[in-house]
C-alpha positions as CSV (number, residue, x, y, z in Angstrom):
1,X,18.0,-81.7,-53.9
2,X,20.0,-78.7,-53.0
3,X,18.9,-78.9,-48.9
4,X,19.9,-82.9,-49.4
5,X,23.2,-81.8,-50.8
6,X,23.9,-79.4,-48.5
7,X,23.0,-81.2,-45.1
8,X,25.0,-84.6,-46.5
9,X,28.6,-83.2,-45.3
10,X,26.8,-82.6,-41.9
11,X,25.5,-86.2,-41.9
12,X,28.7,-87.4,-42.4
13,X,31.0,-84.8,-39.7
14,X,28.2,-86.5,-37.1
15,X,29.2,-89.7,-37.7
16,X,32.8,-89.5,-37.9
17,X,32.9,-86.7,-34.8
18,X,30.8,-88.8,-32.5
19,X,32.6,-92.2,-33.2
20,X,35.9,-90.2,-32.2
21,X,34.1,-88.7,-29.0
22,X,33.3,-89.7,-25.1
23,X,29.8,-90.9,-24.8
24,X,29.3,-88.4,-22.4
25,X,29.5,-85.7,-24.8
26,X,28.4,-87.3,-27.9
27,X,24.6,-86.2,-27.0
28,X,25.7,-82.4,-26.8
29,X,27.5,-82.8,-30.0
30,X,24.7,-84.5,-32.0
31,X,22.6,-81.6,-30.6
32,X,24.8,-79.1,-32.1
33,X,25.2,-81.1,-35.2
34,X,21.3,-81.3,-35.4
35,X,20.9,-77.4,-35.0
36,X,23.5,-76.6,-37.8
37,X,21.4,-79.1,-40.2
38,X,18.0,-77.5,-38.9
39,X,18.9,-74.0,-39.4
40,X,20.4,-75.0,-42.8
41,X,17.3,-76.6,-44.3
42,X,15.4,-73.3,-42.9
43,X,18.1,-70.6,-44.4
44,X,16.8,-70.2,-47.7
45,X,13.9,-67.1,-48.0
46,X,10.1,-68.4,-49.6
47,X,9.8,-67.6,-52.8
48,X,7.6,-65.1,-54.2
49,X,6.4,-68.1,-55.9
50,X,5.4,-70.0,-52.5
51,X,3.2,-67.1,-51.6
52,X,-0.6,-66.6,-52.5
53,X,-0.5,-64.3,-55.8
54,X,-0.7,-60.8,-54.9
55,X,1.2,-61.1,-52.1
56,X,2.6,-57.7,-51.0
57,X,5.7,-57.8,-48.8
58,X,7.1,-54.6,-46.6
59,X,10.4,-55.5,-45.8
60,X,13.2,-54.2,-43.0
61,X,10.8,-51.5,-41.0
62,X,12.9,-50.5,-38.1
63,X,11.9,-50.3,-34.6
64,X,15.6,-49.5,-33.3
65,X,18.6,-48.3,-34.3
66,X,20.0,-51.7,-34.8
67,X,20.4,-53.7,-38.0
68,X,18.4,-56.3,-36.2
69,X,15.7,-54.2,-35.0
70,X,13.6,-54.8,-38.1
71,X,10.0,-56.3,-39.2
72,X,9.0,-57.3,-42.6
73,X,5.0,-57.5,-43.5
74,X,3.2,-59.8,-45.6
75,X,0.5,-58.1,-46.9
76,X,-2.6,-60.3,-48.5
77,X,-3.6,-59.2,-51.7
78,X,-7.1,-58.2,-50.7
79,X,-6.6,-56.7,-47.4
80,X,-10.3,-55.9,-45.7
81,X,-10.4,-53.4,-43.3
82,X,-10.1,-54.6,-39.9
83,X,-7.7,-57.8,-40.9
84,X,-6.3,-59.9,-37.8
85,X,-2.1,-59.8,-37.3
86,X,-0.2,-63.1,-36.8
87,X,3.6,-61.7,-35.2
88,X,5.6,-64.1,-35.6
89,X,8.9,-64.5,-34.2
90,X,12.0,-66.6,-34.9
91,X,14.0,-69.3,-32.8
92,X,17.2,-70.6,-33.3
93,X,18.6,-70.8,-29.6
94,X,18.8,-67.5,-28.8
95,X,21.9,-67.0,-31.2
96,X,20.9,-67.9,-34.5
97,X,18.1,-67.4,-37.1
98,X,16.5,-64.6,-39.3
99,X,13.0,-63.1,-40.3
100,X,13.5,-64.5,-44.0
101,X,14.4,-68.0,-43.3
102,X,11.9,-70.6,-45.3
103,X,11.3,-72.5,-42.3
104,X,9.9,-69.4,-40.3
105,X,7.9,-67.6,-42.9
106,X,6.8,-70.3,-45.8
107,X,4.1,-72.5,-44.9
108,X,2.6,-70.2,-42.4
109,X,2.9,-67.1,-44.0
110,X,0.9,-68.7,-47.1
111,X,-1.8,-70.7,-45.2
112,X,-2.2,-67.4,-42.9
113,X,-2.2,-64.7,-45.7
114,X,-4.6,-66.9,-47.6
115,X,-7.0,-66.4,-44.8
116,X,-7.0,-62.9,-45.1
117,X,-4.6,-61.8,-42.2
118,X,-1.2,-60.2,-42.1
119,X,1.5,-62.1,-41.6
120,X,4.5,-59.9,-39.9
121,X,7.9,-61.3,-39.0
122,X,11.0,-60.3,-36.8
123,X,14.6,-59.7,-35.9
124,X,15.8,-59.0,-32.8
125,X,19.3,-58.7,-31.7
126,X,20.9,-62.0,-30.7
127,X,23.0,-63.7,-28.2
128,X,25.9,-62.6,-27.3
129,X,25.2,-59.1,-28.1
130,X,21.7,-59.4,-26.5
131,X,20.5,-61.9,-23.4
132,X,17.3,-63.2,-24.0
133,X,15.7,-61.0,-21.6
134,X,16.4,-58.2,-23.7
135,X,15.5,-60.0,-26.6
136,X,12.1,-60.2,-25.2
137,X,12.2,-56.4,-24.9
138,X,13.0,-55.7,-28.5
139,X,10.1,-58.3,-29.5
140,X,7.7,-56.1,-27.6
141,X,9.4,-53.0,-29.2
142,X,8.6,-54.6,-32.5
143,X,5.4,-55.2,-31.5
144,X,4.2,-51.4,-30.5
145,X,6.0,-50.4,-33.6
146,X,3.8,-52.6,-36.1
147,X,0.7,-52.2,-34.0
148,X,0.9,-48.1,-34.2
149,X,1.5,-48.6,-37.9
150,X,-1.0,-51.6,-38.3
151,X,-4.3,-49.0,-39.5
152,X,-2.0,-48.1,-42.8
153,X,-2.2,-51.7,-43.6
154,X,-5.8,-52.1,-43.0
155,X,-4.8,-54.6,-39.9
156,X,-6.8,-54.1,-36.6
157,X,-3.6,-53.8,-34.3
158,X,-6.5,-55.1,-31.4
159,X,-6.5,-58.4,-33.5
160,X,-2.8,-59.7,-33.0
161,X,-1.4,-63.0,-32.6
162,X,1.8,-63.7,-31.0
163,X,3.5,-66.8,-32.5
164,X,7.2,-67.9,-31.8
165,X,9.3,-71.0,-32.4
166,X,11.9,-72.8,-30.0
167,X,13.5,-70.0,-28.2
168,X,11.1,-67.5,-30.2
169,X,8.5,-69.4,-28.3
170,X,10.1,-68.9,-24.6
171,X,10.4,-65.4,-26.0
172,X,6.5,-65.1,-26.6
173,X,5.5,-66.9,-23.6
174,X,7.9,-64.8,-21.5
175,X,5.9,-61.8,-23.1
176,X,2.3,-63.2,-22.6
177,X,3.0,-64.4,-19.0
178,X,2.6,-60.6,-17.9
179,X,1.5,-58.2,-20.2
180,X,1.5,-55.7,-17.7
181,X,5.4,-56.1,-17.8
182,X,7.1,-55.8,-20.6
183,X,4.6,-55.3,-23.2
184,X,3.4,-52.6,-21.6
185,X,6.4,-50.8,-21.1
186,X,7.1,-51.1,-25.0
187,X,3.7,-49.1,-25.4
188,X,2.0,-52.5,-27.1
189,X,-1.5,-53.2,-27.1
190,X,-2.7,-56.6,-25.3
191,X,-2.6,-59.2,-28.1
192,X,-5.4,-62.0,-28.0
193,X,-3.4,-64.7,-27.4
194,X,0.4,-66.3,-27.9
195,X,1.4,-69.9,-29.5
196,X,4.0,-70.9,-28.5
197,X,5.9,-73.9,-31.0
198,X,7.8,-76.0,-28.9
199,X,9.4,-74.2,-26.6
200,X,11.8,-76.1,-24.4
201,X,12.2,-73.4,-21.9
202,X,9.4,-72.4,-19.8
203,X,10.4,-73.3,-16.6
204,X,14.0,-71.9,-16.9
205,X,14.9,-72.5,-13.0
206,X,14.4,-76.3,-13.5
207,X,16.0,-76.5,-16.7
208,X,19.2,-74.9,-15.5
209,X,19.3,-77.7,-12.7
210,X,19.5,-80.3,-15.9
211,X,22.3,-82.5,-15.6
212,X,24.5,-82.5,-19.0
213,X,22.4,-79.0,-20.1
214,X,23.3,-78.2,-23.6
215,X,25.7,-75.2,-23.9
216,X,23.4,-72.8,-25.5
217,X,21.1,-72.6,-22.0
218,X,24.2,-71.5,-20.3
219,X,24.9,-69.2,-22.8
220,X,21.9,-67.7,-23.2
221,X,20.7,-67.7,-19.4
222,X,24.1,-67.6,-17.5
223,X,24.3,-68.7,-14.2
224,X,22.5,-66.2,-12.0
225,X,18.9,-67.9,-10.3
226,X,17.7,-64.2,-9.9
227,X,18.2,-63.8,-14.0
228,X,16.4,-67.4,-14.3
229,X,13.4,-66.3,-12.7
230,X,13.4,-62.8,-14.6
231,X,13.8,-64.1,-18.0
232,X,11.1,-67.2,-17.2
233,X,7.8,-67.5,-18.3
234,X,6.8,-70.0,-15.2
235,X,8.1,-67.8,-12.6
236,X,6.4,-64.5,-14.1
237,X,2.9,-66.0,-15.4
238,X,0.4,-63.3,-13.8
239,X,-3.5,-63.7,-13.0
240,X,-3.1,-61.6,-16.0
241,X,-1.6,-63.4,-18.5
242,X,-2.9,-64.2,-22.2
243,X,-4.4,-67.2,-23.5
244,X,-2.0,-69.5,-24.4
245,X,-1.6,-72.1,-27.0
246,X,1.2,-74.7,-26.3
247,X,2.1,-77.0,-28.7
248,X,5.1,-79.4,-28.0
249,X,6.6,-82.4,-29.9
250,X,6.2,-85.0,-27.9
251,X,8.9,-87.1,-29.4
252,X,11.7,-84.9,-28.0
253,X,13.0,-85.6,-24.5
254,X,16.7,-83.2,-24.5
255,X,17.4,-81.7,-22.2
256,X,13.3,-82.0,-20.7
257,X,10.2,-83.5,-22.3
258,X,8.7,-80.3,-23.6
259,X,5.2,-81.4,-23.2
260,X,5.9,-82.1,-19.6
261,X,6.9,-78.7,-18.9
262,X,4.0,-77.6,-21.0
263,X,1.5,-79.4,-19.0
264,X,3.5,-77.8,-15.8
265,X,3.1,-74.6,-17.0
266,X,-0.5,-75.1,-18.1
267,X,-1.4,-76.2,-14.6
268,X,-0.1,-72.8,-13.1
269,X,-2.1,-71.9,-15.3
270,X,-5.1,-73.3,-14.2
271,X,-4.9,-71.7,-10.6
272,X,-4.2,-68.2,-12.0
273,X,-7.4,-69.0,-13.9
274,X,-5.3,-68.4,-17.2
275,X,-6.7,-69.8,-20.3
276,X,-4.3,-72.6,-21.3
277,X,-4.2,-75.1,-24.0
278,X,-1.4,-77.8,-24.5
279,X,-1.0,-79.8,-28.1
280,X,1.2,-82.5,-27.8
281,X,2.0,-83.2,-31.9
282,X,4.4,-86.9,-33.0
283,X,7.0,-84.3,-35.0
284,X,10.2,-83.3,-34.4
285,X,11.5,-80.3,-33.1
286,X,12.0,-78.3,-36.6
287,X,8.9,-80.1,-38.2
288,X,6.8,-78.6,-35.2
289,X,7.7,-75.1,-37.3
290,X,8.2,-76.3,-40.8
291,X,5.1,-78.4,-41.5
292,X,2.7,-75.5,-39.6
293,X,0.6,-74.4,-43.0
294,X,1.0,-77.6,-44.6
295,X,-3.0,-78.9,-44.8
296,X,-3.0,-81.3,-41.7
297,X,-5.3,-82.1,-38.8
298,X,-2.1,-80.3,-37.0
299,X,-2.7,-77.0,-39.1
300,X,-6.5,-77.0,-38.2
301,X,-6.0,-77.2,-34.9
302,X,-3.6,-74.5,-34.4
303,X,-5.7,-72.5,-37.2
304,X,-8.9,-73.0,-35.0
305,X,-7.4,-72.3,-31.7
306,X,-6.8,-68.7,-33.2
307,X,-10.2,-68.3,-34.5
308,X,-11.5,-68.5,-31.2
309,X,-9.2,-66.2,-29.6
310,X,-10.1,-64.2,-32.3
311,X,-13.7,-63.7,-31.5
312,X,-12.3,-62.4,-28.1
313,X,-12.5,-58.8,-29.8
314,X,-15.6,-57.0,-28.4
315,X,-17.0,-54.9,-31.1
């Protein structure tokens, strides 16, 4: 009752602000409006509770010297040696969002951990401070940092997962579109794959072109088509790139249809002879992160697609 509570004022500002507002920007302020109530139904941190009993937690290990350049690990309570890493990182428009919330660690971090693997989530600094290309850069920083300290947790830093929500996802897919690129320049190892949870900005040339773009794109990606291409997984996808798993709601359509540009980017893809796969799910944008955990045909499917990368690892 205390999320229904909260989000009720928010309810009502929308309908009293957009009743008093142009139609033409009544969209961009319902988006906004939506955000806010998203990112405030995802705020509060999992209880200890929500986890799988013996659940060990590592919290704030830095990889920078900023306060945002931290991980925390979810350790399971019977680690075997060798355990598989899910990395997963937060979205919240390039601005917004935290490591702790509910919405990014909960379900997952309790469906994962039960299945034996690590569950390690992350900060990075945050728009305006940092542009999401150097985002990307601290994510891969993270990344080299937990995978050189992964042995100490029994993890096998050759069995990681890359997992990222909303602009966490563009920020994954950015990484796994070229390994050789930044994640290599961070010192990580290859990961075996990269989900990627509804991202809505793969192709970030095209989406920039959008007529009536929200104001977070511009803010995040400015207005140079050099930066666009640099900070854009469609653009930088390499013959070399990971194994990809896109899943996209496929009832959003602001400011693109996300499984459209998923399909696009999974046909580059196909003639870089990069393993992609796209899962179109009926859920809303935040419910695409929130309900991943929950038991669900949805769950099984995203927890069998990283099986299989799994078995990539040559022994």
């Amino acid at each position: 009752m205390r999320n229904a509570t909260a989000i009720a004022p928010l309810l009502a500002l929308c309908l009293l602000a957009t009743a008093a507002t142009p139609a033409p920007a009544q969209q961009r302020l319902r988006e906004r409006i939506a955000q806010r109530m998203e990112q405030r139904r995802g705020h509060d941190a999992p209880a200890a509770s929500a986890l799988p009993a013996g659940t060990r937690v590592e919290r704030d290990i830095a990889y920078g010297p900023d306060p945002k350049q931290r991980y925390d690990v979810y350790l399971p309570a019977r680690a075997r040696p060798d355990t598989p890493i899910l990395f997963m990182v937060h979205g919240g428009g390039w601005r917004n969002g935290d490591k702790r919330m509910r919405n990014v660690v909960g379900n997952k971090a309790a469906y994962w951990l039960e299945r034996g693997f690590v569950f390690v989530s992350v900060d990075y600094r945050l728009e305006p401070e940092a542009d999401p290309l150097r985002q990307a850069r601290d994510v891969a920083a993270a990344l080299a940092s937990m995978q050189r300290r992964a042995r100490q947790w029994n993890a096998d830093p050759a069995k990681t997962i890359l997992m990222g929500h909303s602009a966490g996802a563009h920020l994954v897919a950015l990484l796994g579109s070229d390994p050789d690129g930044l994640l290599r320049q961070a010192g990580a190892r290859r990961p075996l794959g990269v989900v990627s949870l509804d991202s809505g900005a793969l192709d970030v040339p095209a989406l920039m072109g959008q007529p009536r773009l929200p104001q977070l794109y511009r803010d995040a990606f400015g207005s140079d088509p050099a930066y666009w291409r640099s900070a854009s997984p469609q653009q930088q996808l390499s013959r070399n790139g990971l194994p990809m798993l896109l899943v996209c709601s496929s009832t959003r359509r602001v400011p693109t249809s996300p499984c459209d540009e998923a399909r696009k980017f999974a046909r580059r893809a196909g003639a870089l002879s990069v393993p992609m796969q796209v899962m179109p799910e009926p859920l809303e944008h935040g419910e695409i992160n929130d309900r991943l955990g929950l038991p669900s045909a949805y769950t099984r499917a995203v927890s069998d697609w990283i099986d299989r990368a799994l078995m990539q690892v040559r022994r």
